[in-house]
C-alpha positions as CSV (number, residue, x, y, z in Angstrom):
1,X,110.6,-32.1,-15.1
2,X,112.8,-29.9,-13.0
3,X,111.4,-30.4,-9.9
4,X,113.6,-32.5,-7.8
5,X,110.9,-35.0,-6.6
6,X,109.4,-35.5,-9.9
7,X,113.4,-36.5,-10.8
8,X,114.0,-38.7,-8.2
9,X,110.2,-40.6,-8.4
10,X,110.4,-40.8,-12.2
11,X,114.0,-42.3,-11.8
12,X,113.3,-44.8,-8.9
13,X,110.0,-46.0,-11.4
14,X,112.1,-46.2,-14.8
15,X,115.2,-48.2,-13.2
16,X,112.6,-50.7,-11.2
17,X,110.2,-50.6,-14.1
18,X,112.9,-51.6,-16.8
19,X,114.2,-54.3,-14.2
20,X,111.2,-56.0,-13.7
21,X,110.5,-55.6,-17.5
22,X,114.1,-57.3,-18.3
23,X,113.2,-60.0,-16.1
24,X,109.5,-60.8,-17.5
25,X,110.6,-60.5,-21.1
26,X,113.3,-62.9,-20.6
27,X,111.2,-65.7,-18.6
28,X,108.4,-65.1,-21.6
29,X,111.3,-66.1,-23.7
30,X,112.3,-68.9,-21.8
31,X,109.0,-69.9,-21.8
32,X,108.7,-70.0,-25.3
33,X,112.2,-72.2,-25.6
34,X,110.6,-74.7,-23.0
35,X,107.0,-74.9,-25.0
36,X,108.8,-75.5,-28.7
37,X,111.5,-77.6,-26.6
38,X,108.5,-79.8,-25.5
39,X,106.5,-79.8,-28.5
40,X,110.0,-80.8,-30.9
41,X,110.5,-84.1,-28.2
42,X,107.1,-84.8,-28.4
43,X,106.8,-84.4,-32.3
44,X,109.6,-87.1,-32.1
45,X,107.6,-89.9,-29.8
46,X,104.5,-89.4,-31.5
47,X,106.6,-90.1,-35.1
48,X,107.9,-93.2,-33.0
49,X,104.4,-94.2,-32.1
50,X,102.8,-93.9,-35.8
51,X,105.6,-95.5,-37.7
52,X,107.1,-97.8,-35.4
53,X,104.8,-101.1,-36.7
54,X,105.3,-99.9,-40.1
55,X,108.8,-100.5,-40.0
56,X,108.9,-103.0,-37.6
57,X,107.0,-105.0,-40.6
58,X,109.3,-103.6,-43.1
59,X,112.4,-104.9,-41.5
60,X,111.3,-108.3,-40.5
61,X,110.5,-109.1,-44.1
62,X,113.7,-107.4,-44.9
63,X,111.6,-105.3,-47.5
64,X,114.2,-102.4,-48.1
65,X,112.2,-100.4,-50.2
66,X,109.3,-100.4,-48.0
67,X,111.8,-99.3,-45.5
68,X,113.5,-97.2,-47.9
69,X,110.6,-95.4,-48.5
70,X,108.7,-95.1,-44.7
71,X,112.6,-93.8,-43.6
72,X,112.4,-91.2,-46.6
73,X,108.8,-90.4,-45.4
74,X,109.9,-89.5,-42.0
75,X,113.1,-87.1,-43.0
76,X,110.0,-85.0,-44.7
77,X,109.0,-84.1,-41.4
78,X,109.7,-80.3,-40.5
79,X,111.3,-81.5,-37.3
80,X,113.7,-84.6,-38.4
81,X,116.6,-84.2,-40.2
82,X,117.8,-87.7,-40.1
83,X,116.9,-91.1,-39.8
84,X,119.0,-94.3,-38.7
85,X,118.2,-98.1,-38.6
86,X,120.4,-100.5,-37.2
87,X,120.4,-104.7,-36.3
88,X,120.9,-105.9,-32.9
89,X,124.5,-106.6,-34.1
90,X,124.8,-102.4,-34.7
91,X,125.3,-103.1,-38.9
92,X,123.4,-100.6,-40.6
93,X,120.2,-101.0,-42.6
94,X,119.0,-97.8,-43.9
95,X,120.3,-94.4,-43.0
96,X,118.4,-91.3,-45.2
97,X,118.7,-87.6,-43.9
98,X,121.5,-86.1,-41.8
99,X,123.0,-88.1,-39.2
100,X,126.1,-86.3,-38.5
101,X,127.6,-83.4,-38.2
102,X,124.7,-81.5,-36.8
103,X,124.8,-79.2,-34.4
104,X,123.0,-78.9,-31.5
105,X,121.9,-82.5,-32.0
106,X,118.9,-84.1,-30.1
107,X,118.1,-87.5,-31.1
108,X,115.4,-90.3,-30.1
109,X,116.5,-93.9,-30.1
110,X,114.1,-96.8,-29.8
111,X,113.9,-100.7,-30.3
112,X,111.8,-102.0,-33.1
113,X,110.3,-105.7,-32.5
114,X,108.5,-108.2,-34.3
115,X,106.0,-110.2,-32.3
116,X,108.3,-109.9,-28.8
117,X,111.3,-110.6,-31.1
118,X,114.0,-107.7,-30.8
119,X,114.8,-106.8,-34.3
120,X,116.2,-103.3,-34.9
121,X,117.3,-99.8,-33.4
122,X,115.8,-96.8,-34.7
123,X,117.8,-93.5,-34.3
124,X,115.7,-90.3,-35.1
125,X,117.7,-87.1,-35.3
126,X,116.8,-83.7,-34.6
127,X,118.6,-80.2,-33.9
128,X,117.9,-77.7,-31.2
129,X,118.5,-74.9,-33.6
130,X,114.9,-75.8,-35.2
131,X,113.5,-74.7,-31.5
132,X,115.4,-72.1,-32.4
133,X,114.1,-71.4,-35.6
134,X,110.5,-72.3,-34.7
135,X,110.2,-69.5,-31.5
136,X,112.4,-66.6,-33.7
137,X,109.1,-64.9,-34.7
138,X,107.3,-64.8,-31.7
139,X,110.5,-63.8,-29.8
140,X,110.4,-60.7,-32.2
141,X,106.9,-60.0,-30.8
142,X,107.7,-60.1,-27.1
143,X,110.6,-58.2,-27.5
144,X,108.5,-55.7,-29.5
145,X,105.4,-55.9,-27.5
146,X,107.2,-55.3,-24.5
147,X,109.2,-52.6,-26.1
148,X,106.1,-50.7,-26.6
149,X,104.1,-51.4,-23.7
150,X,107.4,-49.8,-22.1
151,X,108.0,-47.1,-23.7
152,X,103.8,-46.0,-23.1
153,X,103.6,-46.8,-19.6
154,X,106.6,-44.8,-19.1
155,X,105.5,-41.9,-20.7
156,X,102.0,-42.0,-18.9
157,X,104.4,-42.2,-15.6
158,X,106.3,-39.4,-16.4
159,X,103.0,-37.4,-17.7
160,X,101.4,-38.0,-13.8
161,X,104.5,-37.6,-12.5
162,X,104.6,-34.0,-13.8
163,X,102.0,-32.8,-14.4
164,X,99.4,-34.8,-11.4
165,X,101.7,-34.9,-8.5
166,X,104.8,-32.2,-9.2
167,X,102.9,-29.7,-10.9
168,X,100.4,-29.5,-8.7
169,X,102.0,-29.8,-5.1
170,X,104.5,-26.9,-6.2
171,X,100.8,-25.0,-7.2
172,X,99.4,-25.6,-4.3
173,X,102.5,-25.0,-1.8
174,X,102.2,-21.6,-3.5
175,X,98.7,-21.0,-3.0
176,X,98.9,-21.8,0.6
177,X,102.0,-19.2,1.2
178,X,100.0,-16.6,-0.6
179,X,96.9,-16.7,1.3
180,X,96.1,-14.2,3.7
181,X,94.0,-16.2,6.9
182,X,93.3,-12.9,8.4
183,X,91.4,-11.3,5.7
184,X,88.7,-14.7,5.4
185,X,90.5,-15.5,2.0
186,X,90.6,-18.4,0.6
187,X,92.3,-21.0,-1.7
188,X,91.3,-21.6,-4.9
189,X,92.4,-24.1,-7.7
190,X,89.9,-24.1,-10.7
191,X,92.3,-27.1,-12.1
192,X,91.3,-29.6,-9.8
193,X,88.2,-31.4,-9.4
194,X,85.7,-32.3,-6.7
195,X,87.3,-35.8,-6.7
196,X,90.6,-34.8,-6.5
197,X,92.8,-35.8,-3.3
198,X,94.3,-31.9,-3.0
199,X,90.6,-30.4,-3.9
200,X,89.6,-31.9,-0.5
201,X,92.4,-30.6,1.8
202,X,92.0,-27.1,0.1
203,X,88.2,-27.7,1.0
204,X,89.3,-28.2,4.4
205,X,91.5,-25.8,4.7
206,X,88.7,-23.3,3.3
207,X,86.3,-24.3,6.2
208,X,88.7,-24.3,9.0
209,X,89.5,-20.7,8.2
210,X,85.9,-19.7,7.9
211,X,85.6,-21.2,11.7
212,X,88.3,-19.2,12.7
213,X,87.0,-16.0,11.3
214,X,83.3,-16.4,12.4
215,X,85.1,-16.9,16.3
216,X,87.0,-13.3,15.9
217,X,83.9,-11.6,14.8
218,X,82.3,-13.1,17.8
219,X,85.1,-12.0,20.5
220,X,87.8,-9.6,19.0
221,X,89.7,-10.4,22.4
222,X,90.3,-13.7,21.0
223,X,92.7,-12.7,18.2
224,X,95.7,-13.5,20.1
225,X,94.3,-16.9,21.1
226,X,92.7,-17.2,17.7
227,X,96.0,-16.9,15.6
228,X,97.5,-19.0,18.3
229,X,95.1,-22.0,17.6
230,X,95.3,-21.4,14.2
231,X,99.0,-22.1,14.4
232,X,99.0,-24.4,15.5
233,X,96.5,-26.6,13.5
234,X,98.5,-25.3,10.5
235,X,101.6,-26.8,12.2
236,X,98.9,-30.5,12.5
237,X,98.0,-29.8,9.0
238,X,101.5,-29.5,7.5
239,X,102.7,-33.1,9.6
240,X,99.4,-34.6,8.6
241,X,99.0,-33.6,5.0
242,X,102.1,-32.4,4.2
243,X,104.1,-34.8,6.4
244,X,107.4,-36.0,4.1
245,X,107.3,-32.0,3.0
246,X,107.6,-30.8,7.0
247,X,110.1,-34.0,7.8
248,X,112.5,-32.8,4.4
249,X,112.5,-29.3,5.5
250,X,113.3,-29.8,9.1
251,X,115.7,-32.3,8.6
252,X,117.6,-29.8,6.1
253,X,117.4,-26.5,8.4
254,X,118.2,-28.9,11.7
255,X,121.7,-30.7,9.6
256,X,122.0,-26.4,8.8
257,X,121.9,-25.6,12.2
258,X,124.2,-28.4,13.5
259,X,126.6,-27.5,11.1
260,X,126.5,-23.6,12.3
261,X,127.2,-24.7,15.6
262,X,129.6,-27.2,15.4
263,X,127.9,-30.2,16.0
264,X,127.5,-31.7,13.3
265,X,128.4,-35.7,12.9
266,X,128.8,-37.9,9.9
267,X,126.2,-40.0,12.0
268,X,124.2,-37.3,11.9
269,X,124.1,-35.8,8.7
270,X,123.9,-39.5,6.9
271,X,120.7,-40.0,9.0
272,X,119.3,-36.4,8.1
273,X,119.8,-37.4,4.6
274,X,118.2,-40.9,4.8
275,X,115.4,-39.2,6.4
276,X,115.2,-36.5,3.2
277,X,115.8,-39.5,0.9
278,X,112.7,-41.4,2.9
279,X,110.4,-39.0,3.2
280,X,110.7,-37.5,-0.8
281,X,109.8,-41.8,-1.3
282,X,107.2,-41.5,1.3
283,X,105.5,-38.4,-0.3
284,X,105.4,-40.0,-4.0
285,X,103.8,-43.0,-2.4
286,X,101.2,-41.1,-0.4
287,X,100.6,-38.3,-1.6
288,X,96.7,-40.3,-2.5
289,X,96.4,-41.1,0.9
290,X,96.1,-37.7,2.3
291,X,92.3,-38.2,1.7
292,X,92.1,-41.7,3.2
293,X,88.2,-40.6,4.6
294,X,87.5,-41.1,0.4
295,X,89.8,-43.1,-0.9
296,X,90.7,-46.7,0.4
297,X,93.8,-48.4,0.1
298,X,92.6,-51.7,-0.5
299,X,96.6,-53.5,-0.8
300,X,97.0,-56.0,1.2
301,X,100.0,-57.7,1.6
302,X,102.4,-59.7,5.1
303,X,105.1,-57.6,6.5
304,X,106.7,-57.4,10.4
305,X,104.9,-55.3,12.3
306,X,108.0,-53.6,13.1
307,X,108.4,-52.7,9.7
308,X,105.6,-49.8,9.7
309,X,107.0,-48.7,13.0
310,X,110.4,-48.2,12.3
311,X,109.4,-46.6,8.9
312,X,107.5,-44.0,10.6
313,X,110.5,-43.6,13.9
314,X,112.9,-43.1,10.7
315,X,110.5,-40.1,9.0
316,X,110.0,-38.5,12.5
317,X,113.9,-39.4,13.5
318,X,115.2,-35.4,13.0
319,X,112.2,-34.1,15.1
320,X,112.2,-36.4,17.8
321,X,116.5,-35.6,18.0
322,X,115.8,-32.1,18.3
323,X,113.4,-32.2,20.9
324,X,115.7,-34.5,23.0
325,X,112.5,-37.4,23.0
326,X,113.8,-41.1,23.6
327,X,112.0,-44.0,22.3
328,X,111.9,-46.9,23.6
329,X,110.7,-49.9,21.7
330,X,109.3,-53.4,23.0
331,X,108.1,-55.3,19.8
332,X,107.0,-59.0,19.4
333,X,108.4,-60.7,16.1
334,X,105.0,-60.7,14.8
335,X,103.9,-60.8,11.0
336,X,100.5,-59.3,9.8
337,X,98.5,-59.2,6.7
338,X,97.1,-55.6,6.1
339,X,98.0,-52.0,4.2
340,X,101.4,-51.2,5.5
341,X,101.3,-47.3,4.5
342,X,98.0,-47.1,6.0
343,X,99.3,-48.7,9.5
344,X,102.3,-45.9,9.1
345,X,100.2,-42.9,8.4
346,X,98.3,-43.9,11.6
347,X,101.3,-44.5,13.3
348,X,102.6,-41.0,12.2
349,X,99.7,-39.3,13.9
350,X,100.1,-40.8,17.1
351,X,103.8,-39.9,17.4
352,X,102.9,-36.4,16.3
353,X,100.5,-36.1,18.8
354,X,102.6,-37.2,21.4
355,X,105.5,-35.5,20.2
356,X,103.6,-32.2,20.6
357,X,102.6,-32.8,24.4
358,X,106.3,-33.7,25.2
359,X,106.9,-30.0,23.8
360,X,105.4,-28.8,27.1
361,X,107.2,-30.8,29.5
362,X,110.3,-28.6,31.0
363,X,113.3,-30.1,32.7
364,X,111.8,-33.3,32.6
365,X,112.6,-37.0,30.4
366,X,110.6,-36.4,27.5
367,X,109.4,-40.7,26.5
368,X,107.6,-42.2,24.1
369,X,107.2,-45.7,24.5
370,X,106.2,-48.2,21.4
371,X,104.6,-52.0,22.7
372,X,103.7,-54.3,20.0
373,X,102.1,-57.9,20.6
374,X,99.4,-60.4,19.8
375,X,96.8,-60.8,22.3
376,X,93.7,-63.5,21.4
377,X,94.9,-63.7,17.7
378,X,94.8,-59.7,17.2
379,X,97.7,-57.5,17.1
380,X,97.8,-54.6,19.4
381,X,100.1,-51.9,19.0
382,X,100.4,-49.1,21.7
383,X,102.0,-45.7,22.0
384,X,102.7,-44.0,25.3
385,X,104.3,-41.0,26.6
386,X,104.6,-39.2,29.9
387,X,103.1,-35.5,28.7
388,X,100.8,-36.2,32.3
389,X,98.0,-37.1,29.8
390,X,95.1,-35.9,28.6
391,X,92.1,-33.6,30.2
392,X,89.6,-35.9,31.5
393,X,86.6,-33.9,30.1
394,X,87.9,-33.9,26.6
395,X,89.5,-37.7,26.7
396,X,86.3,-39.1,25.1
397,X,86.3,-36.5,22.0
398,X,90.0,-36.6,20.8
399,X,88.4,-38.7,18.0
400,X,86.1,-36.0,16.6
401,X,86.6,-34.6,13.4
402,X,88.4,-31.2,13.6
403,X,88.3,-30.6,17.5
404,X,91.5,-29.4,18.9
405,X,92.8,-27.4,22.4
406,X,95.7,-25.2,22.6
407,X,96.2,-26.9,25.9
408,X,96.7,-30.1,24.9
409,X,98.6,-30.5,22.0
410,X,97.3,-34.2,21.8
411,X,93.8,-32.9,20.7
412,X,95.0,-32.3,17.1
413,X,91.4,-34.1,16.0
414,X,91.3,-34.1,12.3
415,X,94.5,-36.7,12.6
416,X,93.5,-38.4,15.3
417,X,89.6,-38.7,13.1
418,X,91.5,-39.7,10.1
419,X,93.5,-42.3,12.0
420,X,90.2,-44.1,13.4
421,X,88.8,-44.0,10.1
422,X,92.2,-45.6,8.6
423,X,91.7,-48.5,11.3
424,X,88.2,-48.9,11.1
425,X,87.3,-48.9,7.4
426,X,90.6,-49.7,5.8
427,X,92.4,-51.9,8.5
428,X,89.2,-53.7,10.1
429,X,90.7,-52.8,13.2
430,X,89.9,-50.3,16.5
431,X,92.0,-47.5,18.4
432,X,91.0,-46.4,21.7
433,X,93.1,-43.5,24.4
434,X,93.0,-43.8,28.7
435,X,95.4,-42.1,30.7
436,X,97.9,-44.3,32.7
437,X,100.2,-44.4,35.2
438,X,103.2,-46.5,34.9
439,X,106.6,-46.7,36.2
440,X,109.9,-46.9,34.3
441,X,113.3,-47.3,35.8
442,X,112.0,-46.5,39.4
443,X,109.9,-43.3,38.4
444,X,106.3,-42.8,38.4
445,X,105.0,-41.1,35.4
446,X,102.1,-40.6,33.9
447,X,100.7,-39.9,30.3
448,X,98.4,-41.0,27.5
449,X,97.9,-44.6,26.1
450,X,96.7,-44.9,22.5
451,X,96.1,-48.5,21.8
452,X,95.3,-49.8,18.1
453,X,93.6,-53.2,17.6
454,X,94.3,-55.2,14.5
């Protein structure tokens, strides 16, 4: 596995995996010591409880052979080693087995009476080291048994690892620099199937280029405008589907470029590499979701709601520097059940999209502003900017699989699609877009509001 992501997911897996596996083992073990710990102390009452008239008799009619004999009958238990009888005055009446010198000792005293006369003490003994010697095989098969089931799941790992996720993406990033979108080519992988997460996006990709060539057959003084548009839905498809790939690579030619011109910070290059460190995480952990319109991510677990927000402010964090965008947060400490990558990937769309319209803005503040609170026991999350909005006539398809303008570089549609289909079928929740008008810091400005229901 020389691929560098396949390294570090492999690695990340193997170190948590043998962690947790450490930890389980060793409470299974405890476990164990606690059961046989139990059962020895309760082997010791219940010998109380059966023999305790017997002896009782045997003592009050100072019968020393009867109680010679029940003593010598207890000692043959697996779990006593020793027995001791004393009077109330602490002389000694019989004594058979080990009393001393045992190590690890655990005894169990108790009072022998006849009718409600006190009569005798009884002093079982006992040794933690039979626990010890009891549990010794089945702690051989835990330790084996998780061994094995160790040492197979991380080879399954490292087999998916390399050979389902590496293999493939560094396949497919070279089919996709290969193809030739001007001659109605296409992208073909025979080792995928139809079910298969990257089948679908090369699908995609397949009919999006047979749009665009049907268009410059139709009007051959569209080619400029064509390979425009197509541009730029490549540069939606790469932050949609290929989102931690784009955020590495800009990250690394952006730290580059600060360091050709002199700019370069500590602060800025440890960010730059937190963000490459993220984002290769991020893409081993989504890499599924790509196709969230087929596959649901049904994990549900509680989390901040500013938890998915700053995850998806730290993989955009090199972009939004570069383009000189501020951000400017206003979130409620508010905790939420639901799927915190899906929330994120959502998240990432909207800031792409408004990341995109800020491109046009000239001279101006470029803002993106992030609200989170709880309104009639749902959380709403919203996501501003002041690119002056979007065209009236296309506000109410911006949620419309695959439509797009080169005006407005909020109309990705295929993210904004996938997005609404994240909230409605995964997240039971609702996204909606106006334009508004608002005023920060004494300025008017104006822009568009996505607002996400949850």
């Amino acid at each position: 596995m020389t691929n560098k992501i396949g390294k570090v997911l492999f690695k990340k897996i193997f170190i948590w995996y043998t962690l947790i596996a450490i930890i389980l083992t060793c409470y299974q073990i405890y476990s164990e010591y606690i059961t046989y710990d139990k059962a020895l102390n309760n082997s010791l009452y219940n010998t109380e409880k059966s023999l305790k008239k017997a002896l009782s008799s045997a003592v009050w009619n100072l019968d020393d052979e009867l109680t010679k004999v029940t003593v010598e009958s207890i000692v043959e238990l697996d779990n006593i080693l020793g027995v001791k009888i004393t009077d109330p005055k602490g002389s000694l009446v019989s004594k058979v087995g080990n009393t001393e010198n045992i190590k690890k000792v655990i005894s169990h005293k108790f009072e022998l009476y006849h009718t409600k006369e006190y009569i005798a003490d009884v002093i079982l003994f006992s040794s933690q080291n039979i626990t010890f010697q009891n549990m010794k095989n089945n702690v051989k098969v835990i330790l084996i048994n998780a061994l094995l089931k160790s040492i197979f799941l991380l080879l399954v790992i490292y087999y998916f690892t390399n050979k389902m996720i590496t293999q493939i993406l560094s396949k497919l990033t070279q089919a996709l620099n290969s193809t030739s979108l001007s001659n109605n080519s296409k992208i073909t992988f025979d080792e995928l199937s139809k079910d298969n997460e990257i089948y679908t996006l090369i699908k995609s990709f397949n009919d999006m280029n047979d749009r665009l060539e049907k268009e410059v057959h139709k009007n051959k003084e569209l080619q400029d405008l064509r390979l425009k548009a197509m541009g730029e839905l490549l540069t939606n498809i790469a932050h949609q589907w290929r989102q931690p790939l784009a955020v590495i690579s800009t990250a690394a030619t952006g730290t580059k470029f600060s360091k050709e011109m002199g700019e370069l910070t500590d602060e800025d290059f440890n960010r730059a590499m937190d963000s490459i460190n993220n984002s290769t995480q991020h893409l081993s952990k989504t890499i599924n979701d790509f196709s969230t319109l087929l596959k649901k991510d049904s994990i549900q677990k509680e989390f901040l709601i500013s938890s998915p927000i700053n995850k998806a402010l730290d993989i955009l964090n090199t972009l939004l520097k570069t383009q000189n965008i501020q951000i400017i947060k206003n979130i409620e400490n508010i905790s939420i059940i639901s799927s915190k990558n899906e929330l994120v990937k959502v998240l990432l769309s909207l800031l792409n999209n408004s990341k995109d319209a800020l491109t046009n803005l000239e001279d101006e503040k470029k803002l993106i502003f992030i609200k989170a609170y709880k309104k009639d026991e749902k959380t709403i999350i919203e996501v501003k900017d002041n690119a002056k909005g979007i065209k009236e006539e296309i506000l109410n398809k911006m949620f419309e699989p695959y439509f797009t303008t080169k005006h407005q570089a909020q109309g990705t549609g295929l993210g904004l699609y996938i997005s609404q289909n994240i909230l409605t079928n995964n997240l039971h929740g609702s996204i909606s877009v106006t334009n508004i008008k608002y005023v920060y810091k004494g300025i008017e400005y104006k822009g568009a509001n996505f607002t996400i229901e949850i």
